[in-house]
DRENLUMMAR-910707 format. One record per residue: residue in one letter; y, z negated, x of N, C-alpha, C in turn. Coordinates in steps of 0.05 Angstrom, whole numbers, plus 5000, padded with zeros to 4 digits. Example, Ala and Ser with C-alpha at 12.3 -4.5 7.8 and 13.67 -1.06 7.14 Angstrom:
2
a488648445264491048445246493448445264/s495548585257497948575273500148435258/
END
This chain:
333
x627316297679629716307662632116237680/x634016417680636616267696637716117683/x640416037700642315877688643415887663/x644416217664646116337652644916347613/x641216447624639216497593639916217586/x638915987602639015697597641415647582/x644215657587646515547575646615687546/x646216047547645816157531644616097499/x641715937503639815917493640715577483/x641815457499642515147489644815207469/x648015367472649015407459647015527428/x646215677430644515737398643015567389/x641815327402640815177384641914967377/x644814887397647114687388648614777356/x648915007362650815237336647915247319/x646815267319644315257292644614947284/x643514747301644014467287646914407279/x648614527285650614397275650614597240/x649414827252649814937215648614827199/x645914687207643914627186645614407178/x647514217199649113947186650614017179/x652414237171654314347157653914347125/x651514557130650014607100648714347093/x648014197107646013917086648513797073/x651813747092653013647088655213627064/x654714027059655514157039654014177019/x651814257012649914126993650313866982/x650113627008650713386995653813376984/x655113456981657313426972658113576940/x656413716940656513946911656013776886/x654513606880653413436865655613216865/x657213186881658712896878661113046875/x661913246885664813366873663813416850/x661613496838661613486801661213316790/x661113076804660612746798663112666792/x665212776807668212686814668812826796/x668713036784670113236765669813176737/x666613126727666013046715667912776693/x667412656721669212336717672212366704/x672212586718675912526713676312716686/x674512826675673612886651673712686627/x671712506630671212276620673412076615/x675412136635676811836636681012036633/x679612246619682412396602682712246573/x684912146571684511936551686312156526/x684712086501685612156483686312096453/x687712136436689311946418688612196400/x685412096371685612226353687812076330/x689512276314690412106293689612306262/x689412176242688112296220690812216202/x691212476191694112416171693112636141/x694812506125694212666101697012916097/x697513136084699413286070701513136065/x700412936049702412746031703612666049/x702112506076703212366091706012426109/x708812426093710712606106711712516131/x711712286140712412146167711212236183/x708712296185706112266211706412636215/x706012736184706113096188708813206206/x711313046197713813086211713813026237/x712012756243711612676275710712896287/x708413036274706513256283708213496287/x709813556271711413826273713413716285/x715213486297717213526319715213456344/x713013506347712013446374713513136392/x714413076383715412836407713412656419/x711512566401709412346404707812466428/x707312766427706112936450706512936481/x709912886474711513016493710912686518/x711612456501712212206504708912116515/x707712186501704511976513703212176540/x704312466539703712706562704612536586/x706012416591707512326611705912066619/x703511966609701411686610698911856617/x698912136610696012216613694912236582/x696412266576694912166537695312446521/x693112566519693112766497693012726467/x694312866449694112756413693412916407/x690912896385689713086374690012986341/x690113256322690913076299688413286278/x687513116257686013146238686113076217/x686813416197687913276173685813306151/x686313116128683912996109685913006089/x683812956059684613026031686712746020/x685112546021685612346020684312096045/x686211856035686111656054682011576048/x680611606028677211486034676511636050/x677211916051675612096080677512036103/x679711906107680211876130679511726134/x678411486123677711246126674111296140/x672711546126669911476134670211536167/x672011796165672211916202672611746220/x674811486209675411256223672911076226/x671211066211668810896197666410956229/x666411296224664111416246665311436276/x667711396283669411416307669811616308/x671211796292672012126299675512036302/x676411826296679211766295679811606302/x682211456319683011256332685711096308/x686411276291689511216285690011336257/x690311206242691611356218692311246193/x694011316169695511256145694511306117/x694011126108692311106086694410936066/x693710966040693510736020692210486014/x693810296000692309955991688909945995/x687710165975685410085975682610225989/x684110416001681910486023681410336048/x683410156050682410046079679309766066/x680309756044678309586025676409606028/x675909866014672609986012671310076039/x674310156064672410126084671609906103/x672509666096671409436106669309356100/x669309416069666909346053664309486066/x665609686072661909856082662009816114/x663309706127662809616155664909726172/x667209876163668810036182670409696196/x670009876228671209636244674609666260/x675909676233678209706236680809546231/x683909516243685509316248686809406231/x688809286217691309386202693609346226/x695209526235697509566253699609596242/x701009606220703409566213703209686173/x705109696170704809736128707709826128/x708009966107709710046090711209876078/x713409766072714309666050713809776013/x713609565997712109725968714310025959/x712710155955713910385942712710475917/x712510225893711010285868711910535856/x714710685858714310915835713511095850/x712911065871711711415887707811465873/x706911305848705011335830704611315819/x703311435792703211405770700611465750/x701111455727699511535707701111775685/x699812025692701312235677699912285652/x700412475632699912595617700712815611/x699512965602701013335579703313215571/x704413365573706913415553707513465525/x704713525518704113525482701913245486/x701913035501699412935492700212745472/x699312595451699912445431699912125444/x698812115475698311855483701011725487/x703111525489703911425486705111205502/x702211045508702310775523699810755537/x699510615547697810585570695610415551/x695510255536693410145514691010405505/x693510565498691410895485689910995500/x689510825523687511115546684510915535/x684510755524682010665516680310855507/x677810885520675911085520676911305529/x679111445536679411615549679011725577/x679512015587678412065610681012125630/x680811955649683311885668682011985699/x683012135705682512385734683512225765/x682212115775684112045804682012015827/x683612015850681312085868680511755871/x676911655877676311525881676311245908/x676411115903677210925927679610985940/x681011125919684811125936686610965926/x689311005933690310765918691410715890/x690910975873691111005855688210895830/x687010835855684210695837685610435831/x687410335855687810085845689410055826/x691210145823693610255796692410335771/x690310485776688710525743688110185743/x686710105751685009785747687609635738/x690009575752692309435747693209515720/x693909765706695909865692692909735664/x691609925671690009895638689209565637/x689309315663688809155650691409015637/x693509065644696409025629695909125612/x695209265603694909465576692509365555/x690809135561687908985551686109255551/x685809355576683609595575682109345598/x678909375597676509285608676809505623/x675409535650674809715678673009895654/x671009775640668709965627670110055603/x672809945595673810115567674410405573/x674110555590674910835598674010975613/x673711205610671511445629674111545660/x672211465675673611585701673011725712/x674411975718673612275729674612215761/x672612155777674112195803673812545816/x676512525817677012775825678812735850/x678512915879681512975891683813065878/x686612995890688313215882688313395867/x686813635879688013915879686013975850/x682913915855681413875833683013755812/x684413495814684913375794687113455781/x689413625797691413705779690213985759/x687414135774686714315749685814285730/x684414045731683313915705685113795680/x686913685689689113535679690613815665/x690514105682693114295676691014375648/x688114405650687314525630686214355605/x687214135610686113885585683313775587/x681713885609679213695613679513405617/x681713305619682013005624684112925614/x684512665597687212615584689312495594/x688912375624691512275647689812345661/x692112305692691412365715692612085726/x691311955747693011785761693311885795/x696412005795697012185824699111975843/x699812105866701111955882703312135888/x706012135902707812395909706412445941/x706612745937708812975931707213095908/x705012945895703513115877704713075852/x705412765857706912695827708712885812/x711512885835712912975827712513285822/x711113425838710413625833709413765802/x707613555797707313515760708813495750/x710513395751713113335724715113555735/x714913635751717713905753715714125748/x713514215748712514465743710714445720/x710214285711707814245684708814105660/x711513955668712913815647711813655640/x709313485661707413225654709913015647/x709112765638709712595631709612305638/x710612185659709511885664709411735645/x705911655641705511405616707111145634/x705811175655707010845665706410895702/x708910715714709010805739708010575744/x706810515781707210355798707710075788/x711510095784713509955787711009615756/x711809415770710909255757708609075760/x706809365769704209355768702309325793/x703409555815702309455835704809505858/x703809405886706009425907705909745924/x704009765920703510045942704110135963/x702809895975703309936005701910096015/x702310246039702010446056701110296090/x698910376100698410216123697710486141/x698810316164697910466188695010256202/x693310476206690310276221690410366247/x688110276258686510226283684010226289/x683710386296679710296303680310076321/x678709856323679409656326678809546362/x676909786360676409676402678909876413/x679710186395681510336403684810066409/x684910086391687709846388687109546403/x685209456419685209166433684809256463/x683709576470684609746501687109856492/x689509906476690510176473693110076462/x692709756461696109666452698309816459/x699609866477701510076492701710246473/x700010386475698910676460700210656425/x698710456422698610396385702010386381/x703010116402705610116401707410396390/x707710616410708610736422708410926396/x706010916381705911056362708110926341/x707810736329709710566319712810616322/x712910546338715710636353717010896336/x714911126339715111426339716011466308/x713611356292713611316263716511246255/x717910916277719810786258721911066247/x721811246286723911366289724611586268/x721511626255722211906239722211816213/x721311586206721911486179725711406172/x727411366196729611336194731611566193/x729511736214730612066216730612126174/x727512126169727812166140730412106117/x730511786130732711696101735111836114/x735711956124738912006137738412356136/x736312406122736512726124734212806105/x733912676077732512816067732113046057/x734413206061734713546045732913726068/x734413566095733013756119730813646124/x728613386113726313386105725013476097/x726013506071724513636055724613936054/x726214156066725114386086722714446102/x723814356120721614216137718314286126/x718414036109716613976103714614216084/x717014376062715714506045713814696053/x713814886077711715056085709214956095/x709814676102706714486107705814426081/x707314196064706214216040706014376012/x707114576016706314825998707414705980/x709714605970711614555948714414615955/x715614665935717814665938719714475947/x722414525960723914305981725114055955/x725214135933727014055915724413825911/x722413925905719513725894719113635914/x718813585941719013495962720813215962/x723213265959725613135970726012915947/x725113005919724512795898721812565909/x720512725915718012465926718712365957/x720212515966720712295996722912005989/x724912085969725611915954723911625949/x722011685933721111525925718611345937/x719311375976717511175991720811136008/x719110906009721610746025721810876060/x719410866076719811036102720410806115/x720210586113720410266128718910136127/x717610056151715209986167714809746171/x713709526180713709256182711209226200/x712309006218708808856218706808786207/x704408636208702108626194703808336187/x703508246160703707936155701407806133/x702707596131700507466113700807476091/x703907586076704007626049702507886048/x702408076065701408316059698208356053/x697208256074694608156079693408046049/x694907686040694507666014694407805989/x696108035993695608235974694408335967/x692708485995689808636001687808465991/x688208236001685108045993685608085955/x687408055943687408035912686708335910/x686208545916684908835916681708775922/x681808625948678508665947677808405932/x677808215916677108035905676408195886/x679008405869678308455839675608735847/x677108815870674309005867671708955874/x670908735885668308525885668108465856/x669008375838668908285815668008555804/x669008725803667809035788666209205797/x665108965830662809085837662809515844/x666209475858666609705863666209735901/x665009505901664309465933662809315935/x660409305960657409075960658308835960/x659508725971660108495979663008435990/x664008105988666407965996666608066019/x669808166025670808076049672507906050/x674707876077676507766088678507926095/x680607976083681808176096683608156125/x682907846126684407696151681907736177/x680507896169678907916198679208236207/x680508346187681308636198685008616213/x684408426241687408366245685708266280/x687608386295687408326325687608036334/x690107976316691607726334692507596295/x692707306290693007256258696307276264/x697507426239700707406233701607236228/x704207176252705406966243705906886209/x706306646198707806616179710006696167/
END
């Protein structure tokens, strides 16, 4: 063999080993760039929030996009999921399909009661006439005493459960003096439109919606009876990694609840093609929530516990809670 075969022949087996360490090197690398890709998959952080129709602050958040625009800039995607009422937003929150969302008094109740591990993050100020107890417009009922034995329509474990319990016991009605049709909404305004049930107990934009198109009748509001507060939650490991986050939501809320009071006509626009009512029926029930936000405190808190006390007592839930253990950090005084 000469020189020339010799150098020849070394070059091809230098250029072969270096391919085979090319390819092992590339091979080894295929599996860990989808290790790396994977990851950064995993660690795309995202902000479910669960809002209702009713809910006009959070739907308005949703349709000016800002909250999008603002957490895009952290890496934070918002995804939103909307529910009938606050007990099914409450179970999604319950199973972790949701990080964030706005409910009524007594669903955060019933979901403590069954184990949901969630924080209260800020409340509503009371807005008792935004619910009520309606009737027909021919009905002969009267007063809130007369629904004894009657059949009263409202959706279950909302906050209107707690307002039926309040109103009829002002009225000396027993929890067992009267038949309760739990019904949603939309169910429950047909029942009510065709006389299968003799009140309804609704919340706005449904309320008002009743009394401008059915000529229902408020037996007895809120006002008196209960506070009707409105809470914003937390899944509770979401909100003790995600403070920033929760904040920021807050923030967003104050801004459109203030946008609201300073523009309810152009609210309630807005709003009517989402909630399928008219701007006029709209703008009567945005009225009638205040749209002012607060921290978690201890008067509020105390409130809640006199909800789950009475609903322990009526055995509308297994067992006592605390409503001071659904809280990150205890509220100041």
């Amino acid at each position: 063999m000469t020189a020339s075969t010799r150098n020849k022949h070394t070059r091809r087996h230098v250029l072969a080993l270096l391919s085979a360490v090319a390819v092992g090197a590339f091979a080894g690398s295929v599996p860990q760039l989808a290790q790396a890709q994977e990851k950064h998959v995993q660690e795309k952080q995202v902000l479910r929030i669960g809002y209702q129709k009713a809910a006009s602050t959070l739907v308005l958040l949703k349709a000016h996009g800002t909250l999008e625009k603002i957490l895009a800039t952290q890496g934070i995607e918002v995804k939103w999921a909307e529910f009938a009422a606050g007990p099914q937003l409450l179970e999604a929150l319950n199973v972790g399909s949701v990080d964030f969302g706005y409910v009524g008094e007594a669903p955060p109740i019933i979901a403590q009661a069954a184990g949901a591990d969630f924080v209260y993050s800020a409340y509503e100020i009371p807005t008792p006439e935004a619910e009520s107890i309606l009737v027909q417009k021919n009905s002969p009922i009267t007063s809130v005493a007369q629904l004894k034995g009657k059949k009263i329509a409202f959706n279950k474990g909302s906050d209107v459960h707690w307002l039926v319990i309040s109103l009829l016991k002002k009225g000396g009605i027993a929890y067992s003096e009267f038949q309760p049709i739990y019904l949603a909404p939309a169910d429950a305004r047909a029942a009510f439109e065709r006389g299968a049930v003799d009140a309804w107990a609704i919340w706005d934009p449904f309320q008002t919606a009743a009394i401008k198109q059915l000529d229902a009748k408020v037996l007895a509001s809120g006002s008196g009876a209960v506070s009707h507060h409105q809470f914003f939650l937390s899944a509770r490991k979401y909100a003790a990694k995600n403070s920033v986050v929760v904040n920021t939501v807050l923030e967003e809320v104050d801004k459109e609840g203030r946008w609201i009071r300073a523009n309810y006509k152009e609210a309630a626009l807005q709003l009517a093609p989402i909630q399928g009512l008219e701007p006029d029926v709209i703008e009567a029930g945005l009225r009638h929530y205040a749209h002012i936000y607060k921290p978690i405190d201890n008067k509020v808190l105390d409130e809640q516990q006199k909800i789950a006390d009475t609903f322990y007592e009526l055995k509308l839930i297994p067992k006592k809670i605390s409503t001071r253990d659904a809280v990150l950090f205890p509220p100041k005084s």
